[in-house]
C-alpha positions in Angstrom: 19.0 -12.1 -7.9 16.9 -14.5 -6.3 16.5 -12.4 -2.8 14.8 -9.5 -5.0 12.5 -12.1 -7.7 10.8 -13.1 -4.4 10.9 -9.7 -2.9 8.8 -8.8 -6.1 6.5 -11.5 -6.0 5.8 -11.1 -2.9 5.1 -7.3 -3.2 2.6 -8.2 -5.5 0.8 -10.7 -3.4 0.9 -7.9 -0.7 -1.1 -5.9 -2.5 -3.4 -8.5 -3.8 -3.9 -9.5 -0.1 -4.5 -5.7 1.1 -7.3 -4.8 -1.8 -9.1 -7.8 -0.8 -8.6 -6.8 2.6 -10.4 -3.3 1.5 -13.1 -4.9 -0.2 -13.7 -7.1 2.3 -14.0 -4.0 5.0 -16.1 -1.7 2.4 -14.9 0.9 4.7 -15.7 4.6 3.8 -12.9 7.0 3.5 -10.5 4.1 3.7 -8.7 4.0 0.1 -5.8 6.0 0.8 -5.2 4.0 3.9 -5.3 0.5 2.0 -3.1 1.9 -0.5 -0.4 2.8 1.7 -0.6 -0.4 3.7 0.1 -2.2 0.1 2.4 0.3 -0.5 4.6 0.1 3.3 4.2 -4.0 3.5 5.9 -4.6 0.3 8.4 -1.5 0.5 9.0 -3.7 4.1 10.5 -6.6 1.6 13.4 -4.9 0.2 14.1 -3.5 -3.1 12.3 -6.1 -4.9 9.3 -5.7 -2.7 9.8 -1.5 -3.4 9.9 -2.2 -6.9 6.8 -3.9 -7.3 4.9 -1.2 -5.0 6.1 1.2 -7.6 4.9 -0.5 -10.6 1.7 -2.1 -9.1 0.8 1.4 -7.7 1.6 3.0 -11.0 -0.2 0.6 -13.0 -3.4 1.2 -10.9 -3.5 4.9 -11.2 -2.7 4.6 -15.0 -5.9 2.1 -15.2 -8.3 4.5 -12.6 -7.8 7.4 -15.1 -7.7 5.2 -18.6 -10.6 2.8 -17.3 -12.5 4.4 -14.5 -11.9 8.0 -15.5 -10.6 9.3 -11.9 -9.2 12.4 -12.2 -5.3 13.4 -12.3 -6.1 15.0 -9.0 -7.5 11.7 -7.4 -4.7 10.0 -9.0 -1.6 12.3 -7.5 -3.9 12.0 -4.1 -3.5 8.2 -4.3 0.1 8.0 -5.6 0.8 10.6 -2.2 -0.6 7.9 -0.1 1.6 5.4 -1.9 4.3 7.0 -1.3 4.0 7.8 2.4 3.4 3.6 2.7 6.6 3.3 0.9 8.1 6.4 3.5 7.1 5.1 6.2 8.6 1.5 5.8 12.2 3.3 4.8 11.7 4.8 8.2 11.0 1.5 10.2 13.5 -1.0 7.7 15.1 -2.1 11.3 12.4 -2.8 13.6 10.4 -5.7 14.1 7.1 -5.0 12.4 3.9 -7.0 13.4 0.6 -6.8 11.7 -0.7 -4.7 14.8 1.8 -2.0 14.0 0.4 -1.2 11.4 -2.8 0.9 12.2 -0.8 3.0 14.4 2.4 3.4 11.4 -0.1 4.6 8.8 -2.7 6.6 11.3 -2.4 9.2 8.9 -4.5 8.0 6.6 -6.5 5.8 8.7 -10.1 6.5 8.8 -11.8 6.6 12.1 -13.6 3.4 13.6 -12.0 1.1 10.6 -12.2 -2.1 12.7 -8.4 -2.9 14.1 -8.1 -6.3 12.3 -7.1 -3.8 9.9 
């Protein structure tokens, strides 16, 4: 009930805090990495936190192809890196997780030389 409300809303403000943390690096390369940092930190919350990966995720891809006119192909790229955020924090659901983790949880789809405040 209440758990998963707050879960969600704060899945949402995990991704709202990890675009601007993309814009804010203007980092080449680095989109698939941002989106599955949004994608693990809010997956990290619980099912309410999952849930609103899924939806915020889905809801971007539907406005990149409707509004920016990326292609299906960019689109199932970006939903694979979603998806691996989402993996990744199933994978980890019982360790401590720090902010420093992260870089070296989602190195995959880390570009090289993003600065490590990211």
């Amino acid at each position: 009930g209440i758990e998963y409300v707050s879960d969600f809303y704060g899945g949402v403000n995990d991704f709202i805090d990890t675009y601007n943390e993309m814009k804010e690096a203007n980092w080449k390369m680095s989109d698939k990495y941002f989106h599955s940092k949004a994608n693990y930190k809010a997956t990290l919350r619980g099912p309410g936190g999952e849930a609103a990966a899924i939806k915020m995720s889905n809801l971007r891809e539907i406005t990149d192809q409707r509004i920016k006119g990326d292609s299906r192909a960019s689109s199932l790229a970006d939903q694979k890196a979603n998806a691996y955020g989402r993996q990744q924090a199933h994978l980890r659901a019982n360790f401590v997780i720090t902010d420093k983790n992260i870089p070296y949880i989602l190195n995959k789809y880390r570009p090289k030389g993003l600065p490590s405040k990211y």
